[in-house]
C-alpha positions in Angstrom: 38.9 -66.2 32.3 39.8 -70.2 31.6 36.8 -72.6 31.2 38.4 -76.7 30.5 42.1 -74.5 30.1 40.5 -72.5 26.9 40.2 -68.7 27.2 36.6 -67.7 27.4 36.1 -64.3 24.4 32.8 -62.3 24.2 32.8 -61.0 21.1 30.7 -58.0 20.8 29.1 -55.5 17.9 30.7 -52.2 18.7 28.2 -48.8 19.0 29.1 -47.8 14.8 27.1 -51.5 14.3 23.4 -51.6 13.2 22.9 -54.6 15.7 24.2 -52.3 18.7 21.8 -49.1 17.1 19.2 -51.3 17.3 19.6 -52.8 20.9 20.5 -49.1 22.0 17.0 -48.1 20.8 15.0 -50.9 21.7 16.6 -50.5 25.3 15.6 -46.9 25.2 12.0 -47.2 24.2 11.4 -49.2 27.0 12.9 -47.3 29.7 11.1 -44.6 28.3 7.7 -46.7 28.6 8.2 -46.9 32.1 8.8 -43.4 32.8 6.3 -40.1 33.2 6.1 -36.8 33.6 4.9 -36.0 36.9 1.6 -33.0 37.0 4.0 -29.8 38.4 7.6 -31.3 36.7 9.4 -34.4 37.8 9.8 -37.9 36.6 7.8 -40.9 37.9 10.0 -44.1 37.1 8.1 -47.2 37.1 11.1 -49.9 36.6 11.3 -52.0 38.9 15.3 -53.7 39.4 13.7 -56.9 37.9 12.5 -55.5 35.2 16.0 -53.3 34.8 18.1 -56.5 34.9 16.3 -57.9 32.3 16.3 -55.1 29.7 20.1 -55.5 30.8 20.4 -59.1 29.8 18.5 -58.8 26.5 20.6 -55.4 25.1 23.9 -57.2 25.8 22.3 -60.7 24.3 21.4 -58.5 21.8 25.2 -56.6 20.8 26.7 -59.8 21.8 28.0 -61.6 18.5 29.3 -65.1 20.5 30.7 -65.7 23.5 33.9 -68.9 22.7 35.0 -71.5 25.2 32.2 -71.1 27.2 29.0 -73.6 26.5 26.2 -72.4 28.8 22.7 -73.2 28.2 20.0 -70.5 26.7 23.3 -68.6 25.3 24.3 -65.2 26.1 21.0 -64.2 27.4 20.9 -66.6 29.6 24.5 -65.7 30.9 23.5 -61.8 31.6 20.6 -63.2 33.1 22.6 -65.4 35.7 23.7 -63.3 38.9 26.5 -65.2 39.4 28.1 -64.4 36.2 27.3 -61.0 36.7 31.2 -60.4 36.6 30.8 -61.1 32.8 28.1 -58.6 32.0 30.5 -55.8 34.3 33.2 -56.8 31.9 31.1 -56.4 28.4 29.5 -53.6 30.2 33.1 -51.9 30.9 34.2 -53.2 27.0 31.0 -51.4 25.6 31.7 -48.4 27.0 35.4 -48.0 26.1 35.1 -46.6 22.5 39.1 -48.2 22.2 38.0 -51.1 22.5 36.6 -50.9 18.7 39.6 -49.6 17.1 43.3 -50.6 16.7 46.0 -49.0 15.7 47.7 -45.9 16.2 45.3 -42.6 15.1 46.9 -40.9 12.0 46.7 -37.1 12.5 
């Protein structure tokens, strides 16, 4: 992506970081605050897709080390925030979740 001809980089802390541990965990205590076990068995989820997209925004604001060439007001948060880029957060989404993308190189073996 091109913003004023520059090529826009998210540059992101990669799941071995502490910054990504502790996102990872903070994302999962609150998903598990909105969850219960039903009386019988089953799971009661109380998220609502607000409250989902948010928790979305703030762990990718919070493994997100800068995003360059692209100036946007309230930072990264406020980019995962914004439906419109939502195409960004899929892309950092996709990135996270690709271990390759955190190493280079060939593997020695």
């Amino acid at each position: 992506m091109l913003f004023n001809g520059k090529q826009v980089r998210v540059n992101v802390h990669g799941p071995a970081s502490k910054e990504f541990v502790a996102a990872a965990d903070a994302q999962q205590r609150f998903i598990a605050s909105r969850v219960t076990i039903k009386k019988g068995g089953g799971v009661k989820n109380t998220l609502d897709p607000e409250e989902s997209h948010e928790q979305d925004a703030k762990f990718l604001a919070a493994v997100t080390a800068s995003i360059d060439n692209f100036p946007y007001e309230g930072g990264p948060v406020a980019v995962y925030r914004e439906r419109r880029l939502s195409y960004i957060a899929d892309q950092v989404r996709a990135a996270l979740n690709d271990q390759s993308s955190f190493f280079t190189g060939k593997a020695k073996g």
